[in-house]
N, C-alpha and C positions, 0 to 999 in steps of 0.2 A: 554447617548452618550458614546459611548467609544474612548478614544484618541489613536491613535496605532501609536507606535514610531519606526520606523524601523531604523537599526543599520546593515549595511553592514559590512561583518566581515574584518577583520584587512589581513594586505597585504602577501603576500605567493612570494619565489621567484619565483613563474611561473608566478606572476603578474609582479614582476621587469623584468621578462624576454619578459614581454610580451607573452606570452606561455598562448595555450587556455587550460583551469582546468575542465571546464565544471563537469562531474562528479568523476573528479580524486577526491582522498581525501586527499588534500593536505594540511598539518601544515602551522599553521603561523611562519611567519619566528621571530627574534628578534626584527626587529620593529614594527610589527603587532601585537605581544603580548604585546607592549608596548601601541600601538595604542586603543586593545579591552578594557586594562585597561583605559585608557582615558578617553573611551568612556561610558564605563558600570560606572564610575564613576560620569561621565557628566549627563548620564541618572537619576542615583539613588539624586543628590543631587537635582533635577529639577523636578523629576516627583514621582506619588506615585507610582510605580509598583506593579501591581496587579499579572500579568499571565506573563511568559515567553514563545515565541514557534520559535526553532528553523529549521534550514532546519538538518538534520542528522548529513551533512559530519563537523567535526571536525574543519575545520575553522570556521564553527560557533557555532557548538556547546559548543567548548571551551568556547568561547565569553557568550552565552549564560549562561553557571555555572558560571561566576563572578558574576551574581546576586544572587548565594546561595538562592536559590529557585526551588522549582519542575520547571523543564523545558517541555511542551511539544513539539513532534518532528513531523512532517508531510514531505510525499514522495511528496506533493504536493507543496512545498519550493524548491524542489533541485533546480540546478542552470541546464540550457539547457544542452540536451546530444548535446555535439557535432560532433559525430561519425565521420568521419574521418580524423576530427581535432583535436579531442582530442591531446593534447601534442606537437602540433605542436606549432613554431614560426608562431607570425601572419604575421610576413617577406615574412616567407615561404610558406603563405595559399596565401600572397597577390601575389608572382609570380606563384606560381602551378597551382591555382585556377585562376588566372586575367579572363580567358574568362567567368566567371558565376558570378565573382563578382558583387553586386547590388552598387556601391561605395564604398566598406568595409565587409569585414566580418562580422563585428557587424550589417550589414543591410540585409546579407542573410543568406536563409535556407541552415546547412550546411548537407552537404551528408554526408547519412546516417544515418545522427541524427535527432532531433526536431526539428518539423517546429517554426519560432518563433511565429506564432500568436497561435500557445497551450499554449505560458504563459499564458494570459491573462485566458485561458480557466481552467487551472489548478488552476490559482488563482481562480474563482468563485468558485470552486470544493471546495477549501480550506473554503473561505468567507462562503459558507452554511454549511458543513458539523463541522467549528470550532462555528457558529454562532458568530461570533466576533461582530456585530453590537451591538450585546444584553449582550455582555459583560458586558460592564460597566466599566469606569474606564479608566486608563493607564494600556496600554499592550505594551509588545516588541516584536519587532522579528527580529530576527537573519539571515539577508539572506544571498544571491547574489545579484550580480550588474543587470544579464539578466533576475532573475524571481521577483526579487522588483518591476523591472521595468514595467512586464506583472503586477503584482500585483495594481501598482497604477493607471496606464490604467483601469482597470477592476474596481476599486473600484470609479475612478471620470469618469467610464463610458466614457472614453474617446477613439477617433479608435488607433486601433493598432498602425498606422503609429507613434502617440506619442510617443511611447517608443523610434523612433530614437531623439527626442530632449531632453530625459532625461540625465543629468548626474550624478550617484550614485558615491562618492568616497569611496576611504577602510574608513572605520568608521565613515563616514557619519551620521547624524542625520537628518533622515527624519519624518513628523510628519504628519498624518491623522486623523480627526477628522469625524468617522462614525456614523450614525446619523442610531436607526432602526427605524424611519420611511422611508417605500420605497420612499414617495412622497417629501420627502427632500435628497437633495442631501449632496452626503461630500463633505468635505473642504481638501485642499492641503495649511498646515500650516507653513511648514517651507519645505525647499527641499535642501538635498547633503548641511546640515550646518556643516562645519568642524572647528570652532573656539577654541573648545577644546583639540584640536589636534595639535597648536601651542603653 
């Protein structure tokens, strides 16, 4: 079995801003580098870590090197393009946009960019081509808040529409327990634990 511990990277001010990052590559700010330490230290005293794999962009890759470990990286992690959102205020997506909105931006497809039910798909892509089931062990990953969320859908096999009830915070401790046999299913062990981070 392998336990997979995901770790949402620590907060950027385009997140204080509210401001969509999607594939921008944006630093964590001073409390998010305070937060990834937190949290990579939360991981380490709690789990064995075996394997590190992050998404590229630098909010969490950062995160990622505090475990002083080979990290590996997949395009298949990034966080949704949001093409004409990119960098916008979600203030400003929410009156521009109003007539196409689905209740929120976070629940539509934004023009331009990724559909959101490719997370989900992207995550599979990830799941067979990293074989994480057959890992073994405690593994981390390093993401976003909108492709964890496709990720965990995909992995407890659950529809898309799940990803609107997930909540992922910055440095979050989320935890999976994948199982490689197909005909058992995983477990969803802890979800958005942030006690370390107080």
């Amino acid at each position: 079995m392998t336990r997979l511990i995901l770790i949402r990277h620590g907060e950027t001010n385009w997140n204080v801003d509210r401001r969509k990052q999607g594939r921008n590559d944006q630093p964590l700010n001073e409390k998010g580098a305070a937060q990834a330490k937190l949290a990579a230290e939360y991981v380490k005293a709690n789990y064995d870590v075996k394997k590190v794999w992050t998404s590229p962009l630098q909010r969490c890759s950062n995160t990622a090197a505090l475990f002083n470990m080979p990290v590996a990286k997949s395009d298949h992690l990034l966080e949704i393009d949001y093409g004409e959102w990119e960098g916008m205020l979600t203030a400003d997506i929410e009156e521009k946009y109003a007539h196409m909105l689905n209740g929120s931006p976070d629940f539509t497809d934004p023009p331009g960019g990724e559909m959101r039910s490719n997370l989900p798909v992207r995550a599979r892509y990830w799941a067979a081509e990293s074989q994480i089931a057959d890992e073994g062990g405690d593994v981390v990953l390093v993401g976003h808040g909108g492709s964890m969320k496709g990720l965990i859908v995909a992995l407890l096999e659950l529809p898309d529409t799940a990803m609107d009830t997930l909540v992922l915070d910055n440095c979050s401790v989320t935890v999976l327990n994948l199982n490689p046999n197909p005909k058992t299913t995983n477990q969803l062990v802890a979800l958005n634990h942030t006690a370390h981070l107080t």
